[in-house]
C-alpha positions as CSV (number, residue, x, y, z in Angstrom):
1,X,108.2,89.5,108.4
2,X,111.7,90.3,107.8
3,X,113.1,90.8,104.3
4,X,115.6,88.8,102.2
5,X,118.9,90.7,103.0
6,X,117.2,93.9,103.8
7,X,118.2,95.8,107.1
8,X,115.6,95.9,109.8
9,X,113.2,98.7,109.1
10,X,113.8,98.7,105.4
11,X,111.5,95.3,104.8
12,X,110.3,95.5,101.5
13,X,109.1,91.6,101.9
14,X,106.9,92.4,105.3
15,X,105.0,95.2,106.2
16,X,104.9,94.8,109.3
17,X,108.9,95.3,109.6
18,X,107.9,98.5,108.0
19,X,106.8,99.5,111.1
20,X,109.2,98.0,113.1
21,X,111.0,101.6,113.7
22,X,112.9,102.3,116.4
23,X,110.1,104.6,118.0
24,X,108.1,101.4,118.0
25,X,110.5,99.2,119.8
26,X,109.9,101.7,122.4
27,X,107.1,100.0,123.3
28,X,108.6,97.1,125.3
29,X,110.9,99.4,126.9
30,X,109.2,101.7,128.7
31,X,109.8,101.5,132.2
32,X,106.9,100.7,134.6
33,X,103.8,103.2,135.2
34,X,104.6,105.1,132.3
35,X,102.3,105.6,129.4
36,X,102.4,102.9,126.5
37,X,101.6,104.1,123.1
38,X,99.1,102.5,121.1
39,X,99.3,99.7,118.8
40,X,100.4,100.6,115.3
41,X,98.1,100.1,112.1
42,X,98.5,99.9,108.9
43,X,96.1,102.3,106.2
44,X,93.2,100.2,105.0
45,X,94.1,100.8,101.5
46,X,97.5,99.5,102.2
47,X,96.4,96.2,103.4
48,X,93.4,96.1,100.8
49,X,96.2,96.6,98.0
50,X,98.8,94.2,99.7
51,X,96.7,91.7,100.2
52,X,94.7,91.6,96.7
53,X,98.3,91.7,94.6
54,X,100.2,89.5,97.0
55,X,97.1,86.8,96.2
56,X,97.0,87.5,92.7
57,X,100.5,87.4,92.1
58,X,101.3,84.7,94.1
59,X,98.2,82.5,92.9
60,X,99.6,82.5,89.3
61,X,103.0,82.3,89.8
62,X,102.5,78.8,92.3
63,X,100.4,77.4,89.5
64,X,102.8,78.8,86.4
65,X,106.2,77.7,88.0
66,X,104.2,74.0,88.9
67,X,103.3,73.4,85.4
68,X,107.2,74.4,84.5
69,X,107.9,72.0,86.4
70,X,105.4,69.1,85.1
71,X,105.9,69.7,81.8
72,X,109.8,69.5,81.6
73,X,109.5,66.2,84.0
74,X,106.4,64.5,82.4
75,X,107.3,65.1,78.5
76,X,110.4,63.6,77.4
77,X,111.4,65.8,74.3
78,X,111.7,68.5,76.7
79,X,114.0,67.4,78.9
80,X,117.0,69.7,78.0
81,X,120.2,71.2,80.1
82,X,118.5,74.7,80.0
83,X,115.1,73.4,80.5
84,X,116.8,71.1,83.7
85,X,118.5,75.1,84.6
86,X,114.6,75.9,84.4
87,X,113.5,73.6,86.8
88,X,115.5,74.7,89.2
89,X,114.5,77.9,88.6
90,X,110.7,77.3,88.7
91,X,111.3,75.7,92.9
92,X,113.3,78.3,93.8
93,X,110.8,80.7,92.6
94,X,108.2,78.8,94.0
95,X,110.2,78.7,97.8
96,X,110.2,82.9,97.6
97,X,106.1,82.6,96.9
98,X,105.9,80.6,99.8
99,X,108.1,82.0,101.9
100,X,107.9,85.6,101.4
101,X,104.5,86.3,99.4
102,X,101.6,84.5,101.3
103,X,103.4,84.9,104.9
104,X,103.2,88.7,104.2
105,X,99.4,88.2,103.4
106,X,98.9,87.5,107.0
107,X,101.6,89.9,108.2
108,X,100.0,93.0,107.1
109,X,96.9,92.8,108.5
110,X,98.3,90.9,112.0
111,X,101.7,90.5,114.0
112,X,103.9,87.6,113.5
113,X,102.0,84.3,114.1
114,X,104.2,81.0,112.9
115,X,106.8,81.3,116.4
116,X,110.1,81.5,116.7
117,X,110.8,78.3,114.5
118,X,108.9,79.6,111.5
119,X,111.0,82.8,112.0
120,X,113.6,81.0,111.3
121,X,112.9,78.6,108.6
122,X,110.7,81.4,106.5
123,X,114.0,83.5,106.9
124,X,116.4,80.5,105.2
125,X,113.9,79.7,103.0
126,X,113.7,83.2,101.5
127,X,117.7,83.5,101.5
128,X,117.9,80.3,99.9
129,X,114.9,80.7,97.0
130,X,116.8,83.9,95.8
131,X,120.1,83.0,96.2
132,X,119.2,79.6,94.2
133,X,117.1,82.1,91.7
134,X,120.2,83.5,90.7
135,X,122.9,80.8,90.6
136,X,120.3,79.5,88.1
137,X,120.2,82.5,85.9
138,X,123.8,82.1,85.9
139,X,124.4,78.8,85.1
140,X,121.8,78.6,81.9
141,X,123.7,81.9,80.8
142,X,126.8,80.1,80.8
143,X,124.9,76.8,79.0
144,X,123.5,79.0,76.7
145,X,127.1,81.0,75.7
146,X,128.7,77.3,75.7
147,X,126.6,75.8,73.2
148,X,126.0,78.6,70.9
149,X,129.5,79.9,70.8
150,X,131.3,76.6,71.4
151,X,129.4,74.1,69.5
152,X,131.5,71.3,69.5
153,X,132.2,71.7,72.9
154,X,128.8,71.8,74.0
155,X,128.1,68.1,72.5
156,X,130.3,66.8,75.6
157,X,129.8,69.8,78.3
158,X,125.9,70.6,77.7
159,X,124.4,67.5,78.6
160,X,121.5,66.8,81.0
161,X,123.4,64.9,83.8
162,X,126.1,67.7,83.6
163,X,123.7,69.8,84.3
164,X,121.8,68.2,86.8
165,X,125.4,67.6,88.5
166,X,125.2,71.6,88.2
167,X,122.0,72.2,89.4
168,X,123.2,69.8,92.9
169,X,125.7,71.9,93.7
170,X,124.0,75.1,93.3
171,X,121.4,74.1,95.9
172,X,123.8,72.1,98.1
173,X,126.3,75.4,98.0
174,X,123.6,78.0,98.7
175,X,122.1,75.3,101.2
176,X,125.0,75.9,102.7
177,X,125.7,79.6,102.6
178,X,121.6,80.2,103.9
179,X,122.5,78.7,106.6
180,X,124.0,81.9,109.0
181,X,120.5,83.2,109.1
182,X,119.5,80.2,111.4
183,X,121.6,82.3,114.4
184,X,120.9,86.0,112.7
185,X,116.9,86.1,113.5
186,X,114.7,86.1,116.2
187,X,111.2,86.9,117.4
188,X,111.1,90.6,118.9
189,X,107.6,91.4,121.2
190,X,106.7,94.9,121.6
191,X,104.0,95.9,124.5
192,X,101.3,98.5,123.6
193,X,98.7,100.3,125.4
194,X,96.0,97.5,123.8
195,X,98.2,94.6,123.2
196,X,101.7,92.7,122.0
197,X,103.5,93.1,118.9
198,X,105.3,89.9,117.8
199,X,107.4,90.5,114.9
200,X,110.1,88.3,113.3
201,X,113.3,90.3,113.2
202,X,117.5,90.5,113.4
203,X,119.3,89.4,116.9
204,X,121.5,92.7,116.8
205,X,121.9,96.3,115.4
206,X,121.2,96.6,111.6
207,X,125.1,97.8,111.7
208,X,126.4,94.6,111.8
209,X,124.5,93.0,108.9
210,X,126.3,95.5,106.5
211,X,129.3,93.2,105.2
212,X,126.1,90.4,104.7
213,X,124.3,92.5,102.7
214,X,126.9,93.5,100.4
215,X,128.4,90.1,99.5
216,X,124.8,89.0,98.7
217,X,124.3,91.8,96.8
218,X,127.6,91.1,94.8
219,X,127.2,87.5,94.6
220,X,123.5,87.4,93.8
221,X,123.1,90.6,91.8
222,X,126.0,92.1,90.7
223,X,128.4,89.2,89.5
224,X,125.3,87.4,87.5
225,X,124.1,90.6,85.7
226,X,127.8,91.5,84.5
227,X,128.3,88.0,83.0
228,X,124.8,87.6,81.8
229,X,126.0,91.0,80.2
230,X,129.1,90.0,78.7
231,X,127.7,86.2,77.7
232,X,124.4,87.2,76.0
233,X,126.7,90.0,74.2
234,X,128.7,87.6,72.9
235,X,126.1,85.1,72.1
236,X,124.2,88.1,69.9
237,X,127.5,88.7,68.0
238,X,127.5,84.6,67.0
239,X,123.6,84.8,66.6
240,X,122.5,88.3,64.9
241,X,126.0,89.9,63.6
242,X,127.2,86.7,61.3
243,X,124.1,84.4,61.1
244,X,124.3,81.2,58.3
245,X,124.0,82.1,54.8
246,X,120.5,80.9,53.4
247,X,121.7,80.9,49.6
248,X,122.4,77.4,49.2
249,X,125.3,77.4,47.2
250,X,127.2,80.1,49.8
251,X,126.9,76.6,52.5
252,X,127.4,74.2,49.5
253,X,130.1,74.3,46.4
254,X,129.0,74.5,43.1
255,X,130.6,70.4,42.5
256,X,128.7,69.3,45.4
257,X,126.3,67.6,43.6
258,X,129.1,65.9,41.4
259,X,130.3,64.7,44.8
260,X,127.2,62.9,45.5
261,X,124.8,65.7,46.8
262,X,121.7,66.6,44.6
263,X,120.6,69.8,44.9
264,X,117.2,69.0,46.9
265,X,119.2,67.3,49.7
266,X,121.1,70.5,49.5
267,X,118.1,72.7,50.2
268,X,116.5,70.6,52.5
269,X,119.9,71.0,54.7
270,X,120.1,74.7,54.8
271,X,115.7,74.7,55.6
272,X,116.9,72.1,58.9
273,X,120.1,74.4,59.3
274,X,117.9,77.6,59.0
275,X,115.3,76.3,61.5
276,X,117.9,75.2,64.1
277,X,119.4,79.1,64.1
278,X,115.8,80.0,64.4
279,X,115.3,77.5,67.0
280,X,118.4,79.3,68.9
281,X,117.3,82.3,68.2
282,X,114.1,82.6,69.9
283,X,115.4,80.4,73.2
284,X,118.1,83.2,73.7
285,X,115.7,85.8,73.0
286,X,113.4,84.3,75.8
287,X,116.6,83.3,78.4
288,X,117.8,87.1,78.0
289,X,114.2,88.8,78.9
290,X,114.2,86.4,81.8
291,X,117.7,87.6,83.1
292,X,116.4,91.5,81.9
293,X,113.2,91.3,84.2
294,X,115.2,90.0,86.9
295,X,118.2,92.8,86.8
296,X,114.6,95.6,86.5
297,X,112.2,93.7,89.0
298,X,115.2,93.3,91.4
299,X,116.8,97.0,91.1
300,X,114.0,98.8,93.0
301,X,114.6,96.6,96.2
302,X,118.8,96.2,96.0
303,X,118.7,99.8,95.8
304,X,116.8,100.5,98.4
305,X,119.2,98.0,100.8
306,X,122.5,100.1,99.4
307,X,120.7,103.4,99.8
308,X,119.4,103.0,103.6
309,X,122.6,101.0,104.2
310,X,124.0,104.4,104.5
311,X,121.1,106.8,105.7
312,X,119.9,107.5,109.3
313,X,116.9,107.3,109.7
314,X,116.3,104.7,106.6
315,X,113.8,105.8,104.0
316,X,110.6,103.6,104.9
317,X,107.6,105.0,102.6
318,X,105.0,103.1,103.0
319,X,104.0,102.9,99.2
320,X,107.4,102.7,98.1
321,X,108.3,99.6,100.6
322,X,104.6,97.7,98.9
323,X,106.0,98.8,95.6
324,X,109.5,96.6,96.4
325,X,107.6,93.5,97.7
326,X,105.4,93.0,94.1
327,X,108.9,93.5,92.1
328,X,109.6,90.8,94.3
329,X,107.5,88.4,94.0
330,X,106.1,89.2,90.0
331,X,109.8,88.0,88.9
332,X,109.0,84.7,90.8
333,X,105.7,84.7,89.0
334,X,106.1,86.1,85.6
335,X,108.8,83.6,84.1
336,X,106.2,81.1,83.5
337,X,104.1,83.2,81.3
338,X,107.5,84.5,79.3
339,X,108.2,80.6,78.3
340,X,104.2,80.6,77.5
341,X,104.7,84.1,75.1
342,X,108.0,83.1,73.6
343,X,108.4,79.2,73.5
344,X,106.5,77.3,70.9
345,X,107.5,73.9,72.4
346,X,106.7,75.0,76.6
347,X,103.1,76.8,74.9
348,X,102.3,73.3,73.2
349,X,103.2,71.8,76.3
350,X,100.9,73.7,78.5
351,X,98.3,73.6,76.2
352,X,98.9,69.5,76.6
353,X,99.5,69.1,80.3
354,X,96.1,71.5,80.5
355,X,93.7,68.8,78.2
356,X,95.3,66.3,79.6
357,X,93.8,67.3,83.2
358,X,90.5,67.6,81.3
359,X,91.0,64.3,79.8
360,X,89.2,61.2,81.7
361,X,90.8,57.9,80.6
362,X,88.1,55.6,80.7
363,X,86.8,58.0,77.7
364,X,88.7,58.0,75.8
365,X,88.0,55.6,73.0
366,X,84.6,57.5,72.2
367,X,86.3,60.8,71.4
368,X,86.2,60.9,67.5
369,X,89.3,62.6,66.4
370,X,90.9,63.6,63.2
371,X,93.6,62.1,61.9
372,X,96.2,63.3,59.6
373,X,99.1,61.4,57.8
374,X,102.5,61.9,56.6
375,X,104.1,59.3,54.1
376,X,107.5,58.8,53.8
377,X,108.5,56.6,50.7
378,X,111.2,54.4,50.6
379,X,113.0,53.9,47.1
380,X,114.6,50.7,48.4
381,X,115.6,48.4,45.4
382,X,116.0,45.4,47.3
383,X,112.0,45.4,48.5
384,X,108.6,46.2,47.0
385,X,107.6,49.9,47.3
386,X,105.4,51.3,50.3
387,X,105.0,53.5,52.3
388,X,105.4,54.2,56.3
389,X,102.4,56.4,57.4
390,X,102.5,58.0,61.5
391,X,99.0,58.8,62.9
392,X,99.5,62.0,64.6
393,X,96.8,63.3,67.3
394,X,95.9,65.8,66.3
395,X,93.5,66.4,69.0
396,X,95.7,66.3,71.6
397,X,94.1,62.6,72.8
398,X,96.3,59.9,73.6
399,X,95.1,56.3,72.2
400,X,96.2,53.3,71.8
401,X,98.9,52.2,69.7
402,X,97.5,50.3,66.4
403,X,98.8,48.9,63.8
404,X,96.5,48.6,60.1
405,X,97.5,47.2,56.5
406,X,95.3,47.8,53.7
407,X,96.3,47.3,49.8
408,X,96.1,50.4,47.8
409,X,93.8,49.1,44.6
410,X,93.9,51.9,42.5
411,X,97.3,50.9,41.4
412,X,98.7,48.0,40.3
413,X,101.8,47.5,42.5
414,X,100.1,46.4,46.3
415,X,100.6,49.2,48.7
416,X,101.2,48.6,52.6
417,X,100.2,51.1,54.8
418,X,100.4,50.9,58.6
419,X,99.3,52.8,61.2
420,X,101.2,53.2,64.1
């Protein structure tokens, strides 16, 4: 299967295009009564290894980047710009597993078996899962710079239907721009001595495909990595170089508390300012491994598009080429277990969306569960003391909805509780 902006012969997405060289083409154009060669193989332990990481790989990342997805749609709290830039992220992923990681299952071992139109639809959809991949790195660098660096600005530009608007155009745009490959591939057969070789490869000379290959590789690779450089730098300097003081009284002037501030609502402050920095903190740290994976995962296989862009023969090691392809497709599968490692909020969620598949409703109310509560008083002059308590589930459970009042006898005030 042919590669995602790769010249013919330097496939790292298909192995069979591996072996699509020129002395193989030869096949179908010998003329008649002359000797065909025989059909072309590839090693045993290359198709072992292909297939077993291409399965594994593949496997996790389809269900990682699906729970991504679930959990940022199903829980409510979570719906974010960035985790919205994530989304995206997690389907365009998921269209290069599809597209480029299980077809090449079936590729290695076999010539190309879903006809012309699945040429030409696997094709656009690998073009368009990267391309998308990319735009989406960019766009929650950007988010990222805006509301760390520009605060105030971010309260009216970082917003979810801003960047769901965003998100549109990036995938109506590179909708758009995928769409050249629909006339720039075709289904090549080559005759052998025991059979045909159907491969799914580029309408003309590899020649011609230059100028395509280097505007995707500026667009897609080039132009995100320097501004992912420049952004996260500048982000760092804001984050790490001049963080918030943590001595109260450095945030908070010595006659605050004769302005109306007492020194506990002070320190409580700086604890919610402090965790909000830390809060930033660890979602940058996570957003900028994601963008460093994909500059190291993706390096192996741009290089190898610039490098046989300009050698004759192309350099086509077999290993090398199998080497490319996982890059590939472990940055479409890895991203879910970097949220998993460095997110508290996406691991709590997975940990939920996982019981909750465990979970069967009509059960529910027989599952004994501990229960913890917080109290919040409320110093109110104008109404009898008590106290608001929140049930929290512990357990991960969901139930219903109660409400209970009891009178606290140990004192001689009344006490309402409730349980919500």
């Amino acid at each position: 299967m042919e590669p995602v902006a790769t010249p013919p012969n330097d496939s790292p997405f298909s192995a069979g295009m591996a072996n699509a060289t020129p002395a193989l083409q030869l096949g179908s154009n010998l003329t008649q009564g002359a000797e065909l060669s025989a059909m072309p193989q590839s090693p045993l332990q290359v198709q072992v290894v292909t297939i077993l990481l291409a399965l594994l790989i593949c496997g996790v990342g389809i269900a990682g980047n699906i729970m991504v997805v679930l959990v940022v749609l199903r829980t409510k709290h979570m719906m974010t710009p960035t985790n919205c830039y994530l989304v995206s992220l997690a389907f365009a992923d998921l269209i290069v597993l599809l597209a480029a990681g299980l077809p090449n299952i079936s590729d290695v071992v076999a010539s190309w078996v879903y006809g012309y139109a699945g040429c030409l639809c696997i094709t656009y959809l690998q073009y368009l899962g990267i391309n998308v991949s990319s735009c989406s790195i960019t766009a929650f660098t950007i988010e990222r710079y805006i509301a760390i660096c520009h605060s105030i600005k971010a309260q009216f530009i970082c917003t979810v239907s801003r960047a769901k608007k965003i998100i549109a155009f990036v995938w109506v745009f590179t909708s758009l721009y995928c769409i050249m490959w629909f006339f720039l591939v075709n289904t090549n057969e080559t005759v052998f001595a025991d059979g045909v070789v159907v491969k799914c490869g580029y309408r003309v000379s590899r020649n011609l495909y230059m100028p395509i290959y280097f505007l995707d590789f500026t667009l897609f690779y080039v132009i995100p990595l320097i501004v992912a450089t420049v952004l996260y730098g500048l982000i760092a300097r804001i984050l790490f170089m001049s963080p918030l003081p943590t001595n109260p009284s450095d945030r908070v002037g010595n006659d605050s508390v004769h302005q109306g501030r007492s020194s506990s609502t002070v320190k409580m402050s700086c604890k919610s300012n402090k965790g909000a920095m830390t809060s930033r903190k660890q979602v940058t740290k996570m957003l900028a491994v994601v963008v460093i994976l994909f500059a190291l995962l993706w390096m192996p296989y741009r290089t190898l598009v610039v490098v046989n862009s300009f050698m004759d023969p192309p350099y086509l090691n077999t290993w090398f080429l199998l080497f490319c392809r996982m890059c590939i497709y472990m940055n479409s599968a890895i991203n879910p277990i970097i949220y998993n490692l460095m997110s508290q909020k996406f691991r709590a969620a997975f940990k939920k969306l996982c019981k909750c598949k465990k979970q069967h409703p009509e059960k529910v109310a027989k599952y004994n569960m501990p229960v913890y509560y917080s109290v919040m008083k409320d110093s109110s002059h104008e109404s009898p003391d008590h106290d608001d308590t929140e049930q929290e589930d512990m357990g991960g459970y969901s139930v219903a909805a109660k409400k209970v009042s009891f009178t606290d006898k140990c004192k001689e005030t009344g006490t309402m509780f409730s349980i919500a």
